[in-house]
C-alpha positions as MATLAB code, in Angstrom:
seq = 'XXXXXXXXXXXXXXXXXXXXXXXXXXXXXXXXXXXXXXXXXXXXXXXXXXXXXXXXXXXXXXXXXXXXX';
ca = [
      93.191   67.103  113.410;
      91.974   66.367  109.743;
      89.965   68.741  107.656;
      86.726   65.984  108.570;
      87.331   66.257  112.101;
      87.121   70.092  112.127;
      84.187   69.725  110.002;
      82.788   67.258  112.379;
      83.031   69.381  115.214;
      82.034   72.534  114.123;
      79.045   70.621  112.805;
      78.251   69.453  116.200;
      78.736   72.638  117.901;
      76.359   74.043  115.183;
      74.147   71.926  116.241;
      74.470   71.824  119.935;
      73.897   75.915  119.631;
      70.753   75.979  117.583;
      69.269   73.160  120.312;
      70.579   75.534  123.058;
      68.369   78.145  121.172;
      65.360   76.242  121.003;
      65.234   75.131  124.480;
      65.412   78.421  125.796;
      62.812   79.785  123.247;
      60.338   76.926  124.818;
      61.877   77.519  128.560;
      60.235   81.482  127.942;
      57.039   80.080  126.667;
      56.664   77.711  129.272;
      56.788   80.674  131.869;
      54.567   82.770  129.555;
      51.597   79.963  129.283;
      52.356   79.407  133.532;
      51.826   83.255  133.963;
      48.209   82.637  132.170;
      47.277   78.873  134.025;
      43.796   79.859  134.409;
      43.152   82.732  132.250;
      42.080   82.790  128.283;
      45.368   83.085  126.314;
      46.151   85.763  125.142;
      49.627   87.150  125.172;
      49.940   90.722  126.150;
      52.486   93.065  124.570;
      55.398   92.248  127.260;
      54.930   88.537  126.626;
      55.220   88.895  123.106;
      58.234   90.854  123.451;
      59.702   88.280  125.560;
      58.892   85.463  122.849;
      59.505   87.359  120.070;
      63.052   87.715  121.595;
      63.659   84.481  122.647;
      62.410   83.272  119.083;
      64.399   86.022  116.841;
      67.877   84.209  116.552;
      66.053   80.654  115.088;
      65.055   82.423  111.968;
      61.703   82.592  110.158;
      61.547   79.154  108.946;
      61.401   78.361  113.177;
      58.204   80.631  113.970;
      56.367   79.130  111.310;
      57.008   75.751  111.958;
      56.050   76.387  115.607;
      54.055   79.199  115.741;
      52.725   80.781  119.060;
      49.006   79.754  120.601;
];
């Protein structure tokens, strides 16, 4: 394997983790908003939690890019 092909790959699997992340970040909310289908949202402190959790490993730049309702 070439020094490109390792970087290749390890690129990809970069990549493929950080997706991984964000899908289960927006898996979480999804269940949070379906907890609330027919109240006012508002997240209570468990929720949050649970979020905050989910959202922790993307980094800063993540949250503020998509941040919560």
């Amino acid at each position: 394997m070439t020094p490109l092909h390792f970087l290749l790959v390890s690129f990809a699997g970069w990549i493929n983790h950080r997706q991984q992340l964000v899908i289960e970040y927006r898996q979480e909310e999804i269940r949070v908003l379906k907890e609330q289908l027919g109240k006012r949202r508002r997240f209570n402190d468990y929720q949050r939690r649970r979020l905050a959790a989910k959202a922790s490993p993307l980094g800063e730049r993540f949250s503020r890019a998509w941040p919560l309702l």
